[in-house]
PAMARDO-625813 format. One record per residue: chain; z, x, y of N, C-alpha, C, CB in turn. Coordinates in Angstrom, 1 decimal. Glycine has a CB too. Layout:
+-----+--------+--------+--------+--------+--------+--------+--------+--------+--------+--------+--------+--------+
! mol !     nw !     nu !     nv !    caw !    cau !    cav !     cw !     cu !     cv !    cbw !    cbu !    cbv !
+-----+--------+--------+--------+--------+--------+--------+--------+--------+--------+--------+--------+--------+
!   A !      Z !      X !      Y !      Z !      X !      Y !      Z !      X !      Y !      Z !      X !      Y !
...
+-----+--------+--------+--------+--------+--------+--------+--------+--------+--------+--------+--------+--------+
//
This chain:
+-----+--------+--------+--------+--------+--------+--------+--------+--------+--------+--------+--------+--------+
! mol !     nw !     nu !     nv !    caw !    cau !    cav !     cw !     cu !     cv !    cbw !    cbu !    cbv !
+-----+--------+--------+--------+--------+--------+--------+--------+--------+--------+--------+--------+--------+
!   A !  170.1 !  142.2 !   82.2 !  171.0 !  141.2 !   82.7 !  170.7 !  140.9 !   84.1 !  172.5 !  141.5 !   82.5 !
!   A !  171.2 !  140.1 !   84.4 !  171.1 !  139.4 !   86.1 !  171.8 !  140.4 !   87.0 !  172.2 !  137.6 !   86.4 !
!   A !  171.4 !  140.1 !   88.3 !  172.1 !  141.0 !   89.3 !  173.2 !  140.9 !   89.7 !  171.7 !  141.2 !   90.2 !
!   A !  174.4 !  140.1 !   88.7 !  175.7 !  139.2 !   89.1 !  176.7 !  141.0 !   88.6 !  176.0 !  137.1 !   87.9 !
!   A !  177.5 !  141.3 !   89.3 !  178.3 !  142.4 !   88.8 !  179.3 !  141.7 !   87.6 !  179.1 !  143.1 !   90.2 !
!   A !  179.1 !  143.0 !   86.2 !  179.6 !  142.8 !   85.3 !  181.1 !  143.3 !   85.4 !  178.9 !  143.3 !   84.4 !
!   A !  182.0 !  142.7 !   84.5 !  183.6 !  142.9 !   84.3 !  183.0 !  142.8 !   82.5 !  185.2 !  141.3 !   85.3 !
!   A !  183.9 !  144.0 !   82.3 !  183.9 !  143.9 !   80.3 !  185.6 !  143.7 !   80.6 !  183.3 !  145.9 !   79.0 !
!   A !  185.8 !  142.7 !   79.5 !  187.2 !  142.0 !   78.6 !  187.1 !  142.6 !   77.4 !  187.3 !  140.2 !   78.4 !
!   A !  188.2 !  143.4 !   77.7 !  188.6 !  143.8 !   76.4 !  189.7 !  143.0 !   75.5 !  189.1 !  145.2 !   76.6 !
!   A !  189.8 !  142.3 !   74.3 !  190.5 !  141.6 !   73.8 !  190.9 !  142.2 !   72.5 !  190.1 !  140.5 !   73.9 !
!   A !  191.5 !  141.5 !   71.6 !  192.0 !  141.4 !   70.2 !  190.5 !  140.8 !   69.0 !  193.5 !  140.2 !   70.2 !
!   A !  190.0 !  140.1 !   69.7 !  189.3 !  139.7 !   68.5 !  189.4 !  138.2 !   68.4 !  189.8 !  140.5 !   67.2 !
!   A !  190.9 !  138.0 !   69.0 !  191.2 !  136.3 !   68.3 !  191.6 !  136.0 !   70.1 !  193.2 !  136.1 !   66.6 !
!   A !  190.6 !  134.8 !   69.8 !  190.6 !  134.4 !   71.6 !  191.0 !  132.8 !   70.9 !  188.6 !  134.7 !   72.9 !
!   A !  191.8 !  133.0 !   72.2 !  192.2 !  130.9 !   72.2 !  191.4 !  130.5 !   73.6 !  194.7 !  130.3 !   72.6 !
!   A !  190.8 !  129.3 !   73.3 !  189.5 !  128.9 !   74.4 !  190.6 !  129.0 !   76.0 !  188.8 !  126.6 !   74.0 !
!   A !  192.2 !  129.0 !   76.1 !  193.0 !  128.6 !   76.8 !  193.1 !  129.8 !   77.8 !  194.1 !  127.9 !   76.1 !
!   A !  192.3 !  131.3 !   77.1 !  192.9 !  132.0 !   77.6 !  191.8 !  133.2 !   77.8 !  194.1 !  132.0 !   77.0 !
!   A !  190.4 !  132.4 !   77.6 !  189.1 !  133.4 !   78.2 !  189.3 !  133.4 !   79.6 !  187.5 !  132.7 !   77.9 !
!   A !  189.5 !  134.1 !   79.6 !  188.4 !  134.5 !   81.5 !  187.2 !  134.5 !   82.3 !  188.3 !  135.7 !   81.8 !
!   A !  186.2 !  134.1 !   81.3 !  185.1 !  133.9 !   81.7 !  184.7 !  133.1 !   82.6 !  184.5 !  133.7 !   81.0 !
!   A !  185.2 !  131.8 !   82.3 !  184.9 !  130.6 !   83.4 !  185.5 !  131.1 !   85.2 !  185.9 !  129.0 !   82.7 !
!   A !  186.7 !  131.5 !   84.9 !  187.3 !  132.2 !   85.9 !  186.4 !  133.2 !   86.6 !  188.5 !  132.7 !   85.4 !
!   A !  185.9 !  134.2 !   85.9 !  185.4 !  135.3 !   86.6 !  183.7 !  135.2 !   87.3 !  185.6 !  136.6 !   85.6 !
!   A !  183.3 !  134.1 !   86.4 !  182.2 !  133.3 !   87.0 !  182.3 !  132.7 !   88.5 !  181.9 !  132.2 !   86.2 !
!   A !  183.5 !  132.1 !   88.2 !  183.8 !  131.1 !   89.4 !  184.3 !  132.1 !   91.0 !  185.4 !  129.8 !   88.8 !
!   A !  184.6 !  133.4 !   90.8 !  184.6 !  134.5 !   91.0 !  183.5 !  135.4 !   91.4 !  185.0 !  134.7 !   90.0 !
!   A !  182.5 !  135.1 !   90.9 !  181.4 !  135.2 !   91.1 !  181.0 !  136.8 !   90.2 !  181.1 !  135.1 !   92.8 !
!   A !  181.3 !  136.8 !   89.1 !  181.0 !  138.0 !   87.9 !  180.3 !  137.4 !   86.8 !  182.4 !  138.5 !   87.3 !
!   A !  179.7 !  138.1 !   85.9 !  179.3 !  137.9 !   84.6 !  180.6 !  138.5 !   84.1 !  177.9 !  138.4 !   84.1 !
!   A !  180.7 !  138.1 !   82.7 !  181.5 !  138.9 !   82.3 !  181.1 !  139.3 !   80.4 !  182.9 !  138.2 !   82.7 !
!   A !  181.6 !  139.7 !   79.8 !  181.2 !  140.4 !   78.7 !  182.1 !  140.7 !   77.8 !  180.7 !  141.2 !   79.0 !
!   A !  182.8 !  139.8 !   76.6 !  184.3 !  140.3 !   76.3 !  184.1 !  141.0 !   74.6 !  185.5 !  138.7 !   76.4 !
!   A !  184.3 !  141.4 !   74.8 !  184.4 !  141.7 !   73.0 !  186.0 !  142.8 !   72.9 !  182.5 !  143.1 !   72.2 !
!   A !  185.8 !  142.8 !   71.4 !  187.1 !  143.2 !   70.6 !  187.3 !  144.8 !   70.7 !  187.0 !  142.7 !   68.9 !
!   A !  188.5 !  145.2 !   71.0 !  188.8 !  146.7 !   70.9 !  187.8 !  147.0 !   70.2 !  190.2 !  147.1 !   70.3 !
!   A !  187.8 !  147.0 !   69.0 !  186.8 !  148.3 !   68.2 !  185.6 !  148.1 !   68.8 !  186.6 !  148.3 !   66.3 !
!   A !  185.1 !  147.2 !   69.6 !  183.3 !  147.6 !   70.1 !  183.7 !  148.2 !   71.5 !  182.0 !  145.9 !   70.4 !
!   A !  184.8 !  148.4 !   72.0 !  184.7 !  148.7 !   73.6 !  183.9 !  149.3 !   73.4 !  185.7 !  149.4 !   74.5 !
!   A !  183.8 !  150.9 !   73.1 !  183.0 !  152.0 !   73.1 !  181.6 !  151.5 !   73.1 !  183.3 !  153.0 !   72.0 !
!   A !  181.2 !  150.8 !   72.0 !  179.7 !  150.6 !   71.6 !  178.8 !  149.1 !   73.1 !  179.8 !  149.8 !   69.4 !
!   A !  179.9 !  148.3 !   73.7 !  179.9 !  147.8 !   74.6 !  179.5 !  148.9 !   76.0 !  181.2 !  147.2 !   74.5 !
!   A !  180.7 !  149.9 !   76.3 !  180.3 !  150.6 !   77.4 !  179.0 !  151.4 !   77.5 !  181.4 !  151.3 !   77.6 !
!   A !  178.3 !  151.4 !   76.2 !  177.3 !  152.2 !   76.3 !  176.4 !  150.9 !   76.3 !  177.2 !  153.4 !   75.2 !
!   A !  176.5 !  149.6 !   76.1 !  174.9 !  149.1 !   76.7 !  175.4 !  148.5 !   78.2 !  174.0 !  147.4 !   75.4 !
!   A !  176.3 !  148.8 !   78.6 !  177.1 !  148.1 !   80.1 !  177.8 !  149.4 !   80.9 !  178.7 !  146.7 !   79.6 !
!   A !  177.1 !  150.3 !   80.9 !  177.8 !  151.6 !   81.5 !  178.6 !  151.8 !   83.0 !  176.9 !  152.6 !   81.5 !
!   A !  178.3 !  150.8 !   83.7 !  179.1 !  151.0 !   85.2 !  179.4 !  149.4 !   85.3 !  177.9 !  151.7 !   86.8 !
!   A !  180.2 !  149.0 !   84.2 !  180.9 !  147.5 !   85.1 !  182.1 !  147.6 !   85.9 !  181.4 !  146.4 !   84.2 !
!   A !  181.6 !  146.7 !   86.4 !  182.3 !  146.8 !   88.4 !  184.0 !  146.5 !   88.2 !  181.5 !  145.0 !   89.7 !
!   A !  184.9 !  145.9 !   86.5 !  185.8 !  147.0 !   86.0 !  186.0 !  146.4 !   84.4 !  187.5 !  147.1 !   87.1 !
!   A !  187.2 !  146.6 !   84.1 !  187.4 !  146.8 !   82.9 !  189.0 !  145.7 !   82.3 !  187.5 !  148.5 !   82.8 !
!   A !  189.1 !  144.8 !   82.0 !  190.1 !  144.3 !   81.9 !  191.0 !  144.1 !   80.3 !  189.8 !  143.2 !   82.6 !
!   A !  191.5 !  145.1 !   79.8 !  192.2 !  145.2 !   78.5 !  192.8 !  143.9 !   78.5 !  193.2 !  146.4 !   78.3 !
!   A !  193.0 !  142.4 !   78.0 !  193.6 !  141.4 !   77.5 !  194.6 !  141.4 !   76.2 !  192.6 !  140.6 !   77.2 !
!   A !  195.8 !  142.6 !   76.3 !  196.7 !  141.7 !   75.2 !  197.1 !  140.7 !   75.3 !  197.6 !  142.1 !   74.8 !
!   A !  197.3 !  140.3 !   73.5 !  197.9 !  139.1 !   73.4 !  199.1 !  139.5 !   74.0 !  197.9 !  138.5 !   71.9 !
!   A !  200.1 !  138.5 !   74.4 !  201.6 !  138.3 !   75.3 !  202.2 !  138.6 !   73.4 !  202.0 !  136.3 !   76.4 !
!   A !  201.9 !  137.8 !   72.6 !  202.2 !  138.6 !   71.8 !  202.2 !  139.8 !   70.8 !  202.3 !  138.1 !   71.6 !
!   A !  201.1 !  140.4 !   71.3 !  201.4 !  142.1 !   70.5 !  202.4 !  142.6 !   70.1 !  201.3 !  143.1 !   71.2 !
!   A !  202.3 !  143.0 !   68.8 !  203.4 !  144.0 !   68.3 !  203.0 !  145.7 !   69.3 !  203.2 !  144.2 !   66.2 !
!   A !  204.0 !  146.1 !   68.4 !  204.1 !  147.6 !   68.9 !  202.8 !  148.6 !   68.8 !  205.3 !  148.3 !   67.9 !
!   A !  202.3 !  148.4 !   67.6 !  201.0 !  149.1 !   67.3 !  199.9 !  148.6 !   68.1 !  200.7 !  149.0 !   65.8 !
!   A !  199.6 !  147.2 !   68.5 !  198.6 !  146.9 !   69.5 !  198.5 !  147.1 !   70.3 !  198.2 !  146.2 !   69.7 !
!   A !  199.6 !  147.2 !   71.1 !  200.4 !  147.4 !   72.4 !  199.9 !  149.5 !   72.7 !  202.7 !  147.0 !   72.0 !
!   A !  200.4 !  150.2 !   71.9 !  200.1 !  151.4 !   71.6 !  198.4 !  151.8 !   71.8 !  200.6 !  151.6 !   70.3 !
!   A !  197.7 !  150.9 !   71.1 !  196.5 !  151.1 !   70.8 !  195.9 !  150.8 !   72.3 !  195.9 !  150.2 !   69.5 !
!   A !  196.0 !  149.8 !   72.7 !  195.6 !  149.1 !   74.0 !  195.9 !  150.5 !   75.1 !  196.7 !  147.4 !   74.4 !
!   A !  196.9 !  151.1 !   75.2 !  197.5 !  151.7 !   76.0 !  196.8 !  153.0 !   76.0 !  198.8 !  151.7 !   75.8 !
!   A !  196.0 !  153.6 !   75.0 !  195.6 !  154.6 !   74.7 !  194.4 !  154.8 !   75.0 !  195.9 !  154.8 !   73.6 !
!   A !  193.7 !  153.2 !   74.4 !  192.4 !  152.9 !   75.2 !  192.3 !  152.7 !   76.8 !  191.8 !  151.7 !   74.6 !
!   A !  193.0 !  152.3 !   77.5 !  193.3 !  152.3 !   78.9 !  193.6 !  153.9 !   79.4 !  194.5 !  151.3 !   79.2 !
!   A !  194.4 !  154.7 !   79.1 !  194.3 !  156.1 !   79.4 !  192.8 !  156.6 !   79.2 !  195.3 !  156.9 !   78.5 !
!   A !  192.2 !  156.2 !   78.0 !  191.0 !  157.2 !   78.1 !  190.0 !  156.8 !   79.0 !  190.3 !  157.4 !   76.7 !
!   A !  190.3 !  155.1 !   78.7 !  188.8 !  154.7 !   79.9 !  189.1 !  155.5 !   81.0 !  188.7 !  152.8 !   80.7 !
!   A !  190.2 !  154.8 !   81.5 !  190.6 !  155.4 !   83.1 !  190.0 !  157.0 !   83.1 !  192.7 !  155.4 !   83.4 !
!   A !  190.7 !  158.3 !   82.8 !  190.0 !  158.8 !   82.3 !  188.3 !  159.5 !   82.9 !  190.1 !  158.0 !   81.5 !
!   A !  187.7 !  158.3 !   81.8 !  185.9 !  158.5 !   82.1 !  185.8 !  158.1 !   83.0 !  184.7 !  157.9 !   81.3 !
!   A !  186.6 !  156.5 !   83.3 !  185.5 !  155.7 !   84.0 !  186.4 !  156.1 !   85.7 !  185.4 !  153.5 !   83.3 !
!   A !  187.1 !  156.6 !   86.1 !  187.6 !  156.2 !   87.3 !  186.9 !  157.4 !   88.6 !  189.4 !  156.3 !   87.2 !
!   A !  185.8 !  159.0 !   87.9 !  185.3 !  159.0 !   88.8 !  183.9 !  158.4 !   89.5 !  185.5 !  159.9 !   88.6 !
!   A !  184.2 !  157.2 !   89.2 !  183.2 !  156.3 !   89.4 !  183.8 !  155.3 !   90.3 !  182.6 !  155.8 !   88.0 !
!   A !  184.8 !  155.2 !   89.8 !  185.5 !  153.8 !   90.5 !  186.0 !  152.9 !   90.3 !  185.1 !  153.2 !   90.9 !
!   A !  185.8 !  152.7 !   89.0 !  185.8 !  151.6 !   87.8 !  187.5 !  151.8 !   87.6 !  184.7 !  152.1 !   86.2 !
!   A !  187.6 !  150.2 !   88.0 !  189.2 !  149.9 !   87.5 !  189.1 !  149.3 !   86.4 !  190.1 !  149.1 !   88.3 !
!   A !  190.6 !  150.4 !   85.3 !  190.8 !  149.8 !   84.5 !  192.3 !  149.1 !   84.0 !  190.2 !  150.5 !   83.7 !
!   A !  192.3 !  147.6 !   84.2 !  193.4 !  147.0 !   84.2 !  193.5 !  146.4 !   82.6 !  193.5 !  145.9 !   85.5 !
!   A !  195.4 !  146.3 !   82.6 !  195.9 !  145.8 !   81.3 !  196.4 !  145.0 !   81.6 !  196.6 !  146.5 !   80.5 !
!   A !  196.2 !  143.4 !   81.1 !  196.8 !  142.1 !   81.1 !  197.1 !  141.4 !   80.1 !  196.3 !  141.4 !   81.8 !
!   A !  198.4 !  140.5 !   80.7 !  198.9 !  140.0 !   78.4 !  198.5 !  138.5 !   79.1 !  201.6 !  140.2 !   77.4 !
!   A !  197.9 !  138.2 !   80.0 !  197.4 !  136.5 !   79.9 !  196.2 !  136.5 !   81.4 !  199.4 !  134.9 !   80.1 !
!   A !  195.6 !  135.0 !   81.2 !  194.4 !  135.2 !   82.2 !  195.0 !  134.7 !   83.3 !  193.0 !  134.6 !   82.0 !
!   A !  195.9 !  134.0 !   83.9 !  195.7 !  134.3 !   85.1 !  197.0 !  135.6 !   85.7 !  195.7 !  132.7 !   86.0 !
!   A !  197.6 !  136.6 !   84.7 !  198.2 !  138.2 !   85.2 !  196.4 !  138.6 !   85.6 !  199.2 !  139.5 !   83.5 !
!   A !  195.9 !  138.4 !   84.7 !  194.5 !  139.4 !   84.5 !  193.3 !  138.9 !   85.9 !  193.7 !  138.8 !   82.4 !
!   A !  193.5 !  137.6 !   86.1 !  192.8 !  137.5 !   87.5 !  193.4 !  137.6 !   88.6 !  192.2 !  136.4 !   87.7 !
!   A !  195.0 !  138.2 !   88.6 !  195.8 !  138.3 !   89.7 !  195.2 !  139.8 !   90.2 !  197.3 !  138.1 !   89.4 !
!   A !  195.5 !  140.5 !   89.4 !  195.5 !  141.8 !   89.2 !  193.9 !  142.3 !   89.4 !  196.2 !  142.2 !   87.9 !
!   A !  192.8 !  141.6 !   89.1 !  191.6 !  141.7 !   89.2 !  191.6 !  141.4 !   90.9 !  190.9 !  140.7 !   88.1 !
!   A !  191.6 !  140.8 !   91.3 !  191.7 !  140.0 !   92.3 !  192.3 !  141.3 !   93.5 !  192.9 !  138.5 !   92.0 !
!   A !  193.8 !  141.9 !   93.3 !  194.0 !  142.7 !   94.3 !  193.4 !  144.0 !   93.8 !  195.5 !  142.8 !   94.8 !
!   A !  193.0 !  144.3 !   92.6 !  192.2 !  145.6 !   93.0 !  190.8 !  145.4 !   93.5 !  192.2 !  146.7 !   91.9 !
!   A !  190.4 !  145.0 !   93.5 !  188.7 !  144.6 !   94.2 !  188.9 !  143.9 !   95.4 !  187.6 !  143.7 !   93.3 !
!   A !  190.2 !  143.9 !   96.1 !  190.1 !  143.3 !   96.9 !  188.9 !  141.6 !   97.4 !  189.9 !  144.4 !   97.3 !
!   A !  189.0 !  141.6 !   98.8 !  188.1 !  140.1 !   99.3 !  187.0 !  139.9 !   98.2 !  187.2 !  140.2 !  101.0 !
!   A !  186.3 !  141.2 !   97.9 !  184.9 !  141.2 !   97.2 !  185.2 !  140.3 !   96.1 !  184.4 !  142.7 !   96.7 !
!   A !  186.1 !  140.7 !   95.4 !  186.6 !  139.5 !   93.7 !  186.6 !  138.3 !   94.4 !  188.5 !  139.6 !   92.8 !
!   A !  187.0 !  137.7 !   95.6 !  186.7 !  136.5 !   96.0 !  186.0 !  135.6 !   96.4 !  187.1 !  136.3 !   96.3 !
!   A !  185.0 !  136.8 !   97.1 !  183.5 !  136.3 !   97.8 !  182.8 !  136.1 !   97.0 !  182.7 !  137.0 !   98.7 !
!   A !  182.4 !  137.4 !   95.5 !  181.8 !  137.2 !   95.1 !  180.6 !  138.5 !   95.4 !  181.8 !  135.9 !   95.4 !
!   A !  179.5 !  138.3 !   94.8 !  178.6 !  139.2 !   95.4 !  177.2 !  138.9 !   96.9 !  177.8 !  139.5 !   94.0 !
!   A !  177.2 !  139.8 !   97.2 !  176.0 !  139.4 !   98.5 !  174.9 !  139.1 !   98.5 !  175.8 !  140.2 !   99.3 !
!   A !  174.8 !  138.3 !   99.0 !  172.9 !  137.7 !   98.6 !  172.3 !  137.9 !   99.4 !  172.4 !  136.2 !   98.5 !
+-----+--------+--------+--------+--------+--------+--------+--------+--------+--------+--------+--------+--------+
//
């Protein structure tokens, strides 16, 4: 891939065009890389140090997705945080670029260095 720092989106599977993050995290200056809970795992192993990790529930989740999401966020955190790697949980995109935004600090806003 390019030398643009990766963010993986973790979602449900069922994306409404209203509520990707991609265009956002481009504009941001990230690639980004979203797929559905059940690939996180098979995702983090061809993308192993993205610069973080943003779990996307739906706002409407039941109890069991909500659970599942929450479990997968403990374990990332977990692996990925003696590294550095933040791993945030958001139920819509712009919670999810707020929150992106103050943990990476200016950098989420500048972008990367050329």
């Amino acid at each position: 891939m390019n030398g643009m720092q990766k963010v993986l989106v973790v979602d449900n599977g069922e994306r409404e065009p209203d509520s990707a993050l991609s265009a956002e995290l481009a504009g941001m200056g990230y690639a980004s890389v979203t797929t559905s809970y059940e690939a996180a795992d098979d995702v983090l192993a061809v993308i192993p140090n993205p610069t973080a990790v943003v779990l996307q529930m739906s706002q409407h989740a039941d109890w069991s997705e909500r659970r599942r999401f929450l479990e997968l966020a403990h374990r990332l955190r977990r692996t990925l945080s003696p590294s550095g790697v933040p791993v945030l949980i958001a139920g819509g995109t712009s919670g999810a670029l707020t929150m992106l935004q103050n943990e990476l600090g200016s950098q989420a806003v500048a972008g990367p260095d050329l």
